[in-house]
C-alpha positions as CSV (number, residue, x, y, z in Angstrom):
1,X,74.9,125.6,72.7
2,X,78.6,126.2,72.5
3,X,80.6,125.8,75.0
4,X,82.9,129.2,73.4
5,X,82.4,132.6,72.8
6,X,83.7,135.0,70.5
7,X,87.1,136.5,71.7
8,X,87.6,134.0,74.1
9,X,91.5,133.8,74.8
10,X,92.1,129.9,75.3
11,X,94.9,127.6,75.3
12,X,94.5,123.9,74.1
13,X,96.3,120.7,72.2
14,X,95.9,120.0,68.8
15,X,94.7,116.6,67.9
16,X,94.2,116.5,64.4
17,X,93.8,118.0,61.0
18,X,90.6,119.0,59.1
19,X,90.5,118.5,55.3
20,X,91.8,121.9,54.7
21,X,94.6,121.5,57.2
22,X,93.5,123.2,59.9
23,X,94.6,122.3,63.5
24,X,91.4,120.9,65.8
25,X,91.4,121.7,69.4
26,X,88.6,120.6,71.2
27,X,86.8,121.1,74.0
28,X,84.1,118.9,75.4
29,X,83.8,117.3,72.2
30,X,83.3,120.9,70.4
31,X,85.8,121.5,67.8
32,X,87.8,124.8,67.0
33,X,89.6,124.8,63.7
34,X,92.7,126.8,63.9
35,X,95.0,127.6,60.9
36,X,98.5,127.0,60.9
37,X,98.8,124.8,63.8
38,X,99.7,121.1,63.7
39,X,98.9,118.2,66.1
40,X,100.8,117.7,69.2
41,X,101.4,121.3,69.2
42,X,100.4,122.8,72.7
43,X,98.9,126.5,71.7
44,X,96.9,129.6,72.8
45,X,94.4,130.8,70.5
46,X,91.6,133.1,70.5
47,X,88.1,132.3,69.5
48,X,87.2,134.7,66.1
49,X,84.0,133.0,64.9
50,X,81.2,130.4,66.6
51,X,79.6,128.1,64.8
52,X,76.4,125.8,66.2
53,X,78.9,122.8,65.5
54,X,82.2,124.3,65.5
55,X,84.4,127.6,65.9
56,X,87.4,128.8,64.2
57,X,90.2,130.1,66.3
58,X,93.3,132.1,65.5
59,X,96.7,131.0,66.5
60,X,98.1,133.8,69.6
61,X,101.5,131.6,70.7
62,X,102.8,128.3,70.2
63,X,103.8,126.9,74.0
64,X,105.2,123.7,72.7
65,X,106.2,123.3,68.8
66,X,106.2,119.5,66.8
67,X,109.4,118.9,65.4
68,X,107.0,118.4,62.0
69,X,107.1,122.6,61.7
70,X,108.9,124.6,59.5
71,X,109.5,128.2,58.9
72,X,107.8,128.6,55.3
73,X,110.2,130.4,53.0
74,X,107.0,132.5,51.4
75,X,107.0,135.8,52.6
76,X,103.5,135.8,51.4
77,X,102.2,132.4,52.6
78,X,100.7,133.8,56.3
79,X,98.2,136.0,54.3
80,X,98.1,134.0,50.5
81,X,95.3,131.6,50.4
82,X,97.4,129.8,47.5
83,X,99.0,127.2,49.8
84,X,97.8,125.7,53.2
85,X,101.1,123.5,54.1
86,X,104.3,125.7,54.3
87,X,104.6,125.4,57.8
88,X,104.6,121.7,57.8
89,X,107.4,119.3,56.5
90,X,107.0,118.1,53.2
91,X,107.6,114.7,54.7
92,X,104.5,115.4,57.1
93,X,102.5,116.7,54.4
94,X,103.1,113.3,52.5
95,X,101.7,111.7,55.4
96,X,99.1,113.7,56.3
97,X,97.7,113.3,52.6
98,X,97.7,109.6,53.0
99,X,96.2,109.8,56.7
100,X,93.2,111.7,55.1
101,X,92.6,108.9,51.8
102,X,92.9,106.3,55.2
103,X,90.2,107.9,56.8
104,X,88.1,108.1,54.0
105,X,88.4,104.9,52.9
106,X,88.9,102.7,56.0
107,X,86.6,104.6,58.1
108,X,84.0,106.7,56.2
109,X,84.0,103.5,53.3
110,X,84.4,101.0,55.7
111,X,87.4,99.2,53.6
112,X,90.1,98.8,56.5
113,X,90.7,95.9,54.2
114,X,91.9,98.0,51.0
115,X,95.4,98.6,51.2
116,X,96.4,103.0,51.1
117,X,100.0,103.2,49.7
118,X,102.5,105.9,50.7
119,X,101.8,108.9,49.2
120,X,104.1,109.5,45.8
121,X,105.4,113.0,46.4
122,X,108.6,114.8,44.7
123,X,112.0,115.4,45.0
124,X,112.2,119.0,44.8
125,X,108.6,120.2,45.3
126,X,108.3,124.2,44.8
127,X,108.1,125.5,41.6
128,X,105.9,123.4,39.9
129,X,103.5,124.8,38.3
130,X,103.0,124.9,34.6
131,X,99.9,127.3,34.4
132,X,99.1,130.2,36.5
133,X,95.9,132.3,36.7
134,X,97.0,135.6,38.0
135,X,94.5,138.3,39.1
136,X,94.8,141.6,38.1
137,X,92.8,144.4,40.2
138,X,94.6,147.9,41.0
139,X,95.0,150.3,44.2
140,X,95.8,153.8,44.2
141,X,96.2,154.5,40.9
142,X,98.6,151.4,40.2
143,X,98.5,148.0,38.9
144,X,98.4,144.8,41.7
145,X,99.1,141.4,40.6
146,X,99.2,138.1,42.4
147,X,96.6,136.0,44.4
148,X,93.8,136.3,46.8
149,X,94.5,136.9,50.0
150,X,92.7,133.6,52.7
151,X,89.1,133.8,52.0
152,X,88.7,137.1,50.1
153,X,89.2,138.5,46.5
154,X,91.5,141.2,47.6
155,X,95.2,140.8,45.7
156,X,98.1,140.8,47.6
157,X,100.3,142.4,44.8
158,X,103.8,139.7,44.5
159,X,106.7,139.7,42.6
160,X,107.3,135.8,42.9
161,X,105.1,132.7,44.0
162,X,107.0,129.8,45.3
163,X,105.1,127.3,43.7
164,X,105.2,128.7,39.9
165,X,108.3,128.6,37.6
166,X,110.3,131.3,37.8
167,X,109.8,132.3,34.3
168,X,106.1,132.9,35.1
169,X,107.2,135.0,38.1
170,X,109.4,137.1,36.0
171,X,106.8,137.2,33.2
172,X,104.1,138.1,35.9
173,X,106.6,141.2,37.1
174,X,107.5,142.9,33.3
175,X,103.2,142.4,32.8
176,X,102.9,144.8,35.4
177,X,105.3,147.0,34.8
178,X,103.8,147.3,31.2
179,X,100.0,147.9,32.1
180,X,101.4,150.6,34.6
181,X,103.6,152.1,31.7
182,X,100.7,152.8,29.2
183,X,98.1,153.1,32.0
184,X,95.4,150.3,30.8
185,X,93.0,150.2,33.6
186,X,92.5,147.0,35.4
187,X,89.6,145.5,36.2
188,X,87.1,146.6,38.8
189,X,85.8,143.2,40.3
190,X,83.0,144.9,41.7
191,X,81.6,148.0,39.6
192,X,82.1,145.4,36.2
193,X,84.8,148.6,35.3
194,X,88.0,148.5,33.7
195,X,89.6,146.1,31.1
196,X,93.0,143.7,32.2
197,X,90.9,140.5,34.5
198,X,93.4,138.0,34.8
199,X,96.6,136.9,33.1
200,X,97.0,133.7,32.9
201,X,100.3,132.0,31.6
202,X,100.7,128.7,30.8
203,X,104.6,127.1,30.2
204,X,105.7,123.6,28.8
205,X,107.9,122.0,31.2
206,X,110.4,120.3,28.8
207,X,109.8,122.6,25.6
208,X,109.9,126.1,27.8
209,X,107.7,127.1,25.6
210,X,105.4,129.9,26.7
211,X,101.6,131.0,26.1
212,X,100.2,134.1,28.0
213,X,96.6,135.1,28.0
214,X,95.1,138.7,28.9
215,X,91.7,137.5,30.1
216,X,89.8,141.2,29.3
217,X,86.4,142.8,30.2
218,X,86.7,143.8,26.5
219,X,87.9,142.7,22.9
220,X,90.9,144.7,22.6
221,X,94.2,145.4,24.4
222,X,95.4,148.7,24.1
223,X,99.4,148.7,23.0
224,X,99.2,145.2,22.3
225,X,101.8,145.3,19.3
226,X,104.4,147.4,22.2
227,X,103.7,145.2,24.6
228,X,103.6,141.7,22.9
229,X,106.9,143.3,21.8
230,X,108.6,143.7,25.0
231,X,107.5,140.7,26.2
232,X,108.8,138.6,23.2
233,X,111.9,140.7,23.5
234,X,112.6,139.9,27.2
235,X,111.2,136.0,26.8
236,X,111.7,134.6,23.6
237,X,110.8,131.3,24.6
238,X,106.9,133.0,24.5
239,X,105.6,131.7,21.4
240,X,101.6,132.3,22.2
241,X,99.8,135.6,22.9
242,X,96.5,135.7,23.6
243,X,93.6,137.5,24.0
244,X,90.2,136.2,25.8
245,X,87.5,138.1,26.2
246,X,85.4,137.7,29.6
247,X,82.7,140.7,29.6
248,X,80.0,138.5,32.3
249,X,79.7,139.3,35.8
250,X,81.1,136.0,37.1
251,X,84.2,134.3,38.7
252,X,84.5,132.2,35.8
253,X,88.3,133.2,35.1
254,X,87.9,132.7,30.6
255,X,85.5,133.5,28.4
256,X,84.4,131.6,25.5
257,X,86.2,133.5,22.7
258,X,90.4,134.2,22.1
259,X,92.0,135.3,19.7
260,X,96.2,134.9,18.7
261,X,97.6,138.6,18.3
262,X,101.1,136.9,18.5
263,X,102.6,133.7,17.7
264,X,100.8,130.4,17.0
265,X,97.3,129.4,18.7
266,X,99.3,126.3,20.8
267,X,102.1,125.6,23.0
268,X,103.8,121.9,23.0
269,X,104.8,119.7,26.0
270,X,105.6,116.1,26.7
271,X,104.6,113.8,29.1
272,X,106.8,110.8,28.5
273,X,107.3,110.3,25.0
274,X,104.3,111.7,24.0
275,X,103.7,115.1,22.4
276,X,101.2,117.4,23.5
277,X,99.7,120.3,21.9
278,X,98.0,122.7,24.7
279,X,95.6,125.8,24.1
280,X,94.6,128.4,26.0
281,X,91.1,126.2,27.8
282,X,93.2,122.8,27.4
283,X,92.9,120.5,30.9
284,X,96.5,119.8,31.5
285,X,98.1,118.4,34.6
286,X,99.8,121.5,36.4
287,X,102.9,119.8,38.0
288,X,104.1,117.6,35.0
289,X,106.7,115.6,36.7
290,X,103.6,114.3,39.2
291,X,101.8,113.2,36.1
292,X,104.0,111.3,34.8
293,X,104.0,109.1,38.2
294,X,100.2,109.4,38.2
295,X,100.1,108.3,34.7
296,X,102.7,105.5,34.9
297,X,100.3,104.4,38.4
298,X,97.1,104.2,36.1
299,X,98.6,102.2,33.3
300,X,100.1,99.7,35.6
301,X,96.8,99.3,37.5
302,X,95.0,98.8,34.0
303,X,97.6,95.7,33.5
304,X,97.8,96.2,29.7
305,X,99.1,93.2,27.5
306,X,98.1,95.2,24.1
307,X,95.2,93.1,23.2
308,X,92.8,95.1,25.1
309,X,90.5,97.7,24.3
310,X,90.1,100.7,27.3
311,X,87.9,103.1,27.5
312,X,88.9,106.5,28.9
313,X,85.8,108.6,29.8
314,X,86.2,112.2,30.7
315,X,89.3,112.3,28.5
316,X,90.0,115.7,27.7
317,X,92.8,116.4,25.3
318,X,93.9,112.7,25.5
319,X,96.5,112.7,28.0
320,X,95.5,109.3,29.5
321,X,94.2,107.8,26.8
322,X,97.2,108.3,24.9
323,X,99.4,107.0,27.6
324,X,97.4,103.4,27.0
325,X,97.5,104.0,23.4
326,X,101.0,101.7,22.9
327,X,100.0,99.0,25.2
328,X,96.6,98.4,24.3
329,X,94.7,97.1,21.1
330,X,92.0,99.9,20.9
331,X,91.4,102.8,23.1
332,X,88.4,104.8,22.7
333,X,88.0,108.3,24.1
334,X,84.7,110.4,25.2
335,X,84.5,113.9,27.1
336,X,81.5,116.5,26.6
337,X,83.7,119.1,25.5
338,X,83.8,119.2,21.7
339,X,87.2,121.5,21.9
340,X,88.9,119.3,24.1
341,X,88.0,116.3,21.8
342,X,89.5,118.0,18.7
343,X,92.8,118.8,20.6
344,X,92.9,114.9,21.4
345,X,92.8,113.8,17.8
346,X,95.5,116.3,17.0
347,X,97.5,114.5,19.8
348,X,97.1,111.3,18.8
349,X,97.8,112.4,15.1
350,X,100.8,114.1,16.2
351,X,102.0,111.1,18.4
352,X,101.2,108.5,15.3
353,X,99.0,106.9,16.9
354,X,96.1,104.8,14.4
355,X,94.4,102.8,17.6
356,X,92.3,105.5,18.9
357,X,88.7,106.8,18.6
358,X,87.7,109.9,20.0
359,X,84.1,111.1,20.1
360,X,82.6,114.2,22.0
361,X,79.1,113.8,24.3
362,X,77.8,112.3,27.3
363,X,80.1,109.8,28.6
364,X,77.3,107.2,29.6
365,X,75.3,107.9,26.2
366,X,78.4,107.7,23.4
367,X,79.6,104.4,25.7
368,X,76.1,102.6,25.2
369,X,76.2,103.3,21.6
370,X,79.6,101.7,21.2
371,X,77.9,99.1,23.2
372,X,75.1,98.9,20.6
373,X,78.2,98.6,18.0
374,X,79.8,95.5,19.9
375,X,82.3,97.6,21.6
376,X,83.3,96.0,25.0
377,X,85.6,97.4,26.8
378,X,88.6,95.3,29.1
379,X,89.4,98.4,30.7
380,X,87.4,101.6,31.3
381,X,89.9,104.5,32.9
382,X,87.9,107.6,34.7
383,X,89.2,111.0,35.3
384,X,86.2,113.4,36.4
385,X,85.8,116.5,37.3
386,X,85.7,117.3,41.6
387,X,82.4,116.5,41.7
388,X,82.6,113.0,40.6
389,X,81.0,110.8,37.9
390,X,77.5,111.6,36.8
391,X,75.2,108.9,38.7
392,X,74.0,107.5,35.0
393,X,77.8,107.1,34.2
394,X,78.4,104.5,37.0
395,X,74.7,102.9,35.8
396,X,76.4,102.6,33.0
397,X,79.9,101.1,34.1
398,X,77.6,98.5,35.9
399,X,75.9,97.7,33.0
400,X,79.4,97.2,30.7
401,X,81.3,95.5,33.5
402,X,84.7,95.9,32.5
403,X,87.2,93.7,34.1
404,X,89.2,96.5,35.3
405,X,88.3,100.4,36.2
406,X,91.4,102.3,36.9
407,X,89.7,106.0,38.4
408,X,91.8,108.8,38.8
409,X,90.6,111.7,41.3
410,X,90.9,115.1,42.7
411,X,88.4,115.0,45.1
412,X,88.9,111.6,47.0
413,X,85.0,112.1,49.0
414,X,83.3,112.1,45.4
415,X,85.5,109.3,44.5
416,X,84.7,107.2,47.5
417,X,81.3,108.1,46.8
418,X,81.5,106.5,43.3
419,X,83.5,103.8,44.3
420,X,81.0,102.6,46.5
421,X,77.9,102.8,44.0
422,X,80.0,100.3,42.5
423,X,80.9,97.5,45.4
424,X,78.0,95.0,44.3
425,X,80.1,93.9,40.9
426,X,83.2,95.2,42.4
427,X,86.1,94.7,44.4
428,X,88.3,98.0,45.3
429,X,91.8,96.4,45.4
430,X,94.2,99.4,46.0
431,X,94.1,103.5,46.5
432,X,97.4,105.0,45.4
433,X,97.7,108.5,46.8
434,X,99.7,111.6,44.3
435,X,101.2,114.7,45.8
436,X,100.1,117.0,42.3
437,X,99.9,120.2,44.3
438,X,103.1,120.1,47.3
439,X,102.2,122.4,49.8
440,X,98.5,122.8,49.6
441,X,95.7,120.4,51.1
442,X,94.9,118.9,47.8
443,X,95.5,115.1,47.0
444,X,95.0,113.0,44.0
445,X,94.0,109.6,44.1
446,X,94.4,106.6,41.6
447,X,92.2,103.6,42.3
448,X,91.9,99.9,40.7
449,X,88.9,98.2,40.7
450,X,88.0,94.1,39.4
451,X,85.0,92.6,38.8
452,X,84.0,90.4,41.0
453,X,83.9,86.5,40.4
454,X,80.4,84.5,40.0
């Protein structure tokens, strides 16, 4: 039983952070988790929901602040669910990142050994995002656009975000105005009703250039030639319109299908001196600044003296690969999206680039087939998806054994996890931590792994 009950008035310490960033009080060894609080800070709460193994308070007064607070300049951010952080120092949120990559590692993994470097966080770090997925729903007979409110699909309508560029804030803004001028209905998440879905706007950092998406329940947008009009008119860095249609009943954001009704079908950016061309479904980085760092972390873990060949698996448009390209002698490049692997060879034709293969499938089944050609790879660089590397993949990673695996993550717990299917051939010799997302619980993780000695 619990040793709380709903409503409960209390007042308590925080002691630590969960891995969303909740404050934990506890209480004979039961935990509340309490939003917006940090540790060390003495608090009354109130108990709003009780869980068998914990409760989840809501924070009443703060009797004794840390000096680590700050008063977050959002006015959204105490009912957004887009950022976790604001409250806390950026300095503090550096830390805490690391803290939670040292618990994982040291404690959960049982590697006290490994060495967890500072986390590499930015200089200026709001207004960051390159690509913004903007729901659009509607109240009272008028168009609302901004994010979810904490824990619900209910929009709190903004006119500016603090952690997208302010073009896409101002594009966001004239969108609205637009749909309300020539009354296109938005749509209706849960009768499957109405047309506009999201908007999602994507922006190259150093090229400005600008593609924007209306993600419809439909194929059509009605007014599209006034309003691609006014919005080239007003922002003629936008040099992509687009339309995707999305008709399922799902959260999926995209559909399958999009069309160009303005402009060409890509947007270019650079990371480094390489050029990228991005589509509307493209995986790339959101903060490119932070992938540069990231990027510059993986090839220096990799230890490149340009007569190796690296695999990347999960490669996407080629970002990574890309990055190896001009240090190594080959790199090869799988992903199971056959979109994404088409973009990649456009990449590496546009960058001039001769010493790359790209292939679309399986990871673990297109690698054992360059196996079967006498590919061997020095290097093998990993970038998944959250939920990790398929278990047959790291089968197949013990099978090649590379000298080095350089393994890039969102999701640190399904990166441990992989990590350690891997400790029998393996040493882990160093976690690097990334701040890609300032001001929200999320952490990106670069790893370097060598083969062990017989």
């Amino acid at each position: 039983m619990s040793v709380v009950y709903k409503n409960q008035m209390l007042d308590g310490e925080v002691i630590d952070f969960t891995h969303e960033g909740h404050g934990v009080v506890k209480i004979d060894a039961y935990p509340i988790f309490i939003p917006q609080t940090l540790i060390g800070e003495q608090i009354q709460y109130k108990v709003i929901k009780v869980k068998k193994n914990f409760a989840i308070g809501k924070l009443i007064e703060i009797q004794k602040e840390s000096a680590d607070r700050e008063l977050p300049p959002c006015v959204y951010y105490e009912k957004c669910g887009g950022c976790q952080l604001q409250h806390l120092s950026y300095e503090a949120q550096l830390e805490m990142k690391r803290n939670q990559v040292m618990n994982l590692f040291h404690r959960k993994g049982k590697m006290s050994h490994v060495p967890v470097h500072p986390t590499v966080g930015m200089v200026q770090p709001w207004f960051y995002r390159n690509k913004s997925q903007i729901p659009v729903g509607g109240k009272r007979g008028a168009i609302e656009m901004g994010y979810y409110r904490q824990r619900s699909h209910a929009i709190i309508n903004m006119d500016k975000c603090m952690i997208q560029y302010q073009a896409q804030n101002d594009i966001m803004t004239t969108i609205r105005d637009l749909l309300n001028q020539y009354d296109i209905p938005p749509y209706h998440e849960l009768k499957h009703t109405g047309l506009v879905r999201h908007v999602v706007i994507r922006k190259g950092y150093y090229s400005d250039e600008i593609m924007i998406i209306f993600v419809l329940n439909g194929d059509t947008l009605p007014y599209q030639e006034e309003i691609s009009h006014a919005l080239t008119g007003a922002f003629p860095q936008i040099k992509s319109i687009k339309i995707n249609s999305n008709k399922e009943k799902s959260n999926v954001i995209m559909g399958e299908r999009s069309q160009t009704i303005f402009g060409e079908a890509t947007i270019e950016d650079t990371l480094g001196d390489l050029k990228f061309k991005i589509n509307d479904k493209s995986f790339y980085q959101i903060n490119v600044l932070q992938t540069q760092k990231l990027y510059d972390i993986a090839v220096k873990y990799a230890g490149l003296t340009g007569q190796e060949t690296v695999i990347d698996a999960y490669c996407g448009i080629g970002t990574i690969a890309l990055s190896m390209a001009n240090k190594a002698r080959h790199v090869y490049g799988v992903e199971v999206v056959p979109e994404a692997i088409q973009d990649a060879k456009r990449n590496a034709e546009l960058n001039e680039f001769h010493n790359t293969t790209f292939v679309s499938g399986p990871a673990e089944t297109v690698i054992l087939d360059w196996q079967k050609q006498g590919i061997r790879p020095d290097v093998v660089t990993v970038d998944p998806p959250r939920k990790g590397c398929d278990v047959t993949f790291i089968e197949t990673l013990n099978q090649l054994e590379p000298e080095k695996i350089v393994y890039i993550s969102c999701n640190p717990s399904t990166q441990l996890r992989d990590i350690q299917l891997l400790l029998d051939k393996y040493d882990l010799k160093e976690v690097t931590p990334v701040d890609m997302f300032p001001h929200t619980t999320h952490v990106e993780t670069v790893a370097l792994m060598t083969r062990k000695k017989h």
